[in-house]
N, C-alpha and C positions, 0 to 999 in steps of 0.2 A: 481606600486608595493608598498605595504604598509612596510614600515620601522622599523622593531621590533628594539624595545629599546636597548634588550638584547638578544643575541645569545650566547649559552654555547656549546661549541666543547670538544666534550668525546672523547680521545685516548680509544683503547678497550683495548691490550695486558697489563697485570700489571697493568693497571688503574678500569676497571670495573670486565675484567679477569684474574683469577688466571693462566697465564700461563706458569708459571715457574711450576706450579703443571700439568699440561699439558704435559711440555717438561716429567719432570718424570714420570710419566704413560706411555708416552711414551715408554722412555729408556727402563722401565722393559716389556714392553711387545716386544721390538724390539730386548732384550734379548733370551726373549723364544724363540719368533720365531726365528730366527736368528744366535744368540749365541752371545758371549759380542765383536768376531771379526768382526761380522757383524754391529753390535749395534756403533762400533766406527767409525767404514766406512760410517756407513746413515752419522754419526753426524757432519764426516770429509769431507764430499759431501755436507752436509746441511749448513755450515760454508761458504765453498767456493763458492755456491752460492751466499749465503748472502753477498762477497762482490763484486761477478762481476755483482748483481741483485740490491742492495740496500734495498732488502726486505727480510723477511722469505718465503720460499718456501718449505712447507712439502713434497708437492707431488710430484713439483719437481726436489726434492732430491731424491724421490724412483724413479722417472723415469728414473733417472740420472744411479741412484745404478741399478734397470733394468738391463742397459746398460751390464753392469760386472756380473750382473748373467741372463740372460733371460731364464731361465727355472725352475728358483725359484720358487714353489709355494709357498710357505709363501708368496711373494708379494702380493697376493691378499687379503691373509688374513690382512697383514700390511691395505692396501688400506681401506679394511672394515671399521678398526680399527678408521683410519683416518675420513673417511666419516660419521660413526658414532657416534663419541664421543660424550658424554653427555656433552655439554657445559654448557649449565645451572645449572650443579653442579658443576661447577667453579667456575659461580660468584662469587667476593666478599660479606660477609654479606654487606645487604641492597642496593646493585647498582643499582638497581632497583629504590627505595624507594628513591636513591640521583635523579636519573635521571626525576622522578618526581615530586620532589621536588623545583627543580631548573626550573621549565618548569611553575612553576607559575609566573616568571619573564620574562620569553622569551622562543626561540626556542628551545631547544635541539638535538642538532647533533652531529651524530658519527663521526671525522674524522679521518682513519686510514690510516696505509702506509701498503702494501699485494696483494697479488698477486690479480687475477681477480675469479678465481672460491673456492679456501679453504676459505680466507679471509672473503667474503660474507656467507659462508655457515657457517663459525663459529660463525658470528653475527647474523643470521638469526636463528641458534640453539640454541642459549643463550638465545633467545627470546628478544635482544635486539633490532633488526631492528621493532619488535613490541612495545617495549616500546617509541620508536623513532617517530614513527609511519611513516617509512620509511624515514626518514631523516639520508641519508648513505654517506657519500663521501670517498672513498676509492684512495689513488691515492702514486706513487710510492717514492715519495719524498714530501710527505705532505707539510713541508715548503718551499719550492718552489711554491707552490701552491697557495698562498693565496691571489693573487688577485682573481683567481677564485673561490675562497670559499669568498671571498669578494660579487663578482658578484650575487653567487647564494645565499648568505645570507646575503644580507647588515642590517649594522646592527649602533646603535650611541658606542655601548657598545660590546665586545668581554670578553668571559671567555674563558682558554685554562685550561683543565687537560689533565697533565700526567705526568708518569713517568720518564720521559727524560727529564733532563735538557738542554740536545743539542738542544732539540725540542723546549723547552718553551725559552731559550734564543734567536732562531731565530725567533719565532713568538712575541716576545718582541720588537725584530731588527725591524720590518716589523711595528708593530700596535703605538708602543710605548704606552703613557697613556692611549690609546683606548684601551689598552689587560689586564687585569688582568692573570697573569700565577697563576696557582693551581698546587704545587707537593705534588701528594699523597705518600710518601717515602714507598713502594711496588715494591718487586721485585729487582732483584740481579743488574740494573741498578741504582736504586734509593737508593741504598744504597751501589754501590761502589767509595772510597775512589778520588780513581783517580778522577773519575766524579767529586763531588762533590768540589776535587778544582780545578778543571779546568772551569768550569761556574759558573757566580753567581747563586745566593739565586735566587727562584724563590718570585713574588709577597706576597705568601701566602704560607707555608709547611704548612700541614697535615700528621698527621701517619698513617690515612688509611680514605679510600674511604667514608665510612659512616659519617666521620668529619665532611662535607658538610651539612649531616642534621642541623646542629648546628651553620649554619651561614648564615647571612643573607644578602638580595641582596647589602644593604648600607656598610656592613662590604666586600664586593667583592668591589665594585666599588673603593671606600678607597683606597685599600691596593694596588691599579693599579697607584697611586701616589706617594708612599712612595720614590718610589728608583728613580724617575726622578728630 
């Protein structure tokens, strides 16, 4: 197996996607449908999932919600909603254009924490699994993971973006000077209070996703030193 230099790992949620605008699109149409008692029920189903799961689980959550109405029609139309959404009017400006960008140094892959079937269909609709050109690893506790994304990507050089500092401080634990972390500060994680003093400083901040155009593979590698 031939050994790329560099391997750049893409978080999707808040990092290349807008899905804090997601969740609100949501809300208001889980309004209409539903009315705002129903709308706080997905959200109080969707929650508690999240922590007996360790992931987002849209659907679910409506399956779940099901459960307390099964003769809802709206649910279906909820489902549609779901299954449909225009992802690629999400995107961040230019995520595309970084993910390219960075792919003149090395590999680029997606690596995200999400279920098995919304997860994949939201990256597959963004058109990001084709910018990737299929380089998807999905898995339920990313950091945990990374010998196996080791395995399947070795690599001398690691770039990590995302939004989570929990994340990039564990993939820091894990690679040390081998990892450059990237926080793109996007999204109501990246920019709450708590967070940010409870973890260090990632490698490199950025205020948003496009940043990346504007820096180069020697300004990555660098900044994967600074703090050791």
């Amino acid at each position: 197996m031939v050994v790329a230099k560099t391997v750049v790992l893409f978080d999707v949620d808040n990092t290349l996607l807008d899905n804090d605008q997601i969740a609100v699109d949501l809300t208001q149409h889980l309004d209409e449908e539903i009315g705002s008692r129903g709308e706080r029920q997905y959200w109080a189903i969707f929650e508690e999932l999240r922590t007996q799961l360790g992931y987002v689980d849209y659907l679910g959550a409506l399956q779940r919600y099901r459960q307390e109405y099964p003769r809802d029609p709206h649910l279906l139309t909820l489902s549609r909603f779901l299954l449909n959404y225009p992802f690629a009017e999400r995107l961040f400006p230019q995520a595309r254009e970084v993910v390219r960008h960075v792919s003149q140094w090395g590999q680029a892959v997606i690596l995200s924490d999400g279920d098995v079937v919304f997860q994949p269909r939201k990256i597959d609709r963004s058109g990001l699994f084709e910018v990737v050109e299929g380089h998807v690893l999905i898995y339920i506790h990313k950091e945990k993971e990374l010998d196996d994304v080791e395995q399947r990507y070795p690599a001398d050089h690691y770039v990590m973006v995302d939004d989570k500092l929990r994340i990039l401080t564990a993939v820091k634990a894990y690679w040390g000077p081998r990892v450059t972390t990237v926080f793109p500060r996007q999204g109501h994680y990246a920019k709450d209070p708590e967070v940010l003093r409870t973890f260090p400083a990632a490698d490199l901040t950025i205020d948003r996703i496009s940043d990346l155009l504007t820096i180069d593979r020697n300004r990555l590698l660098a900044a994967a030193n600074q703090r050791v």
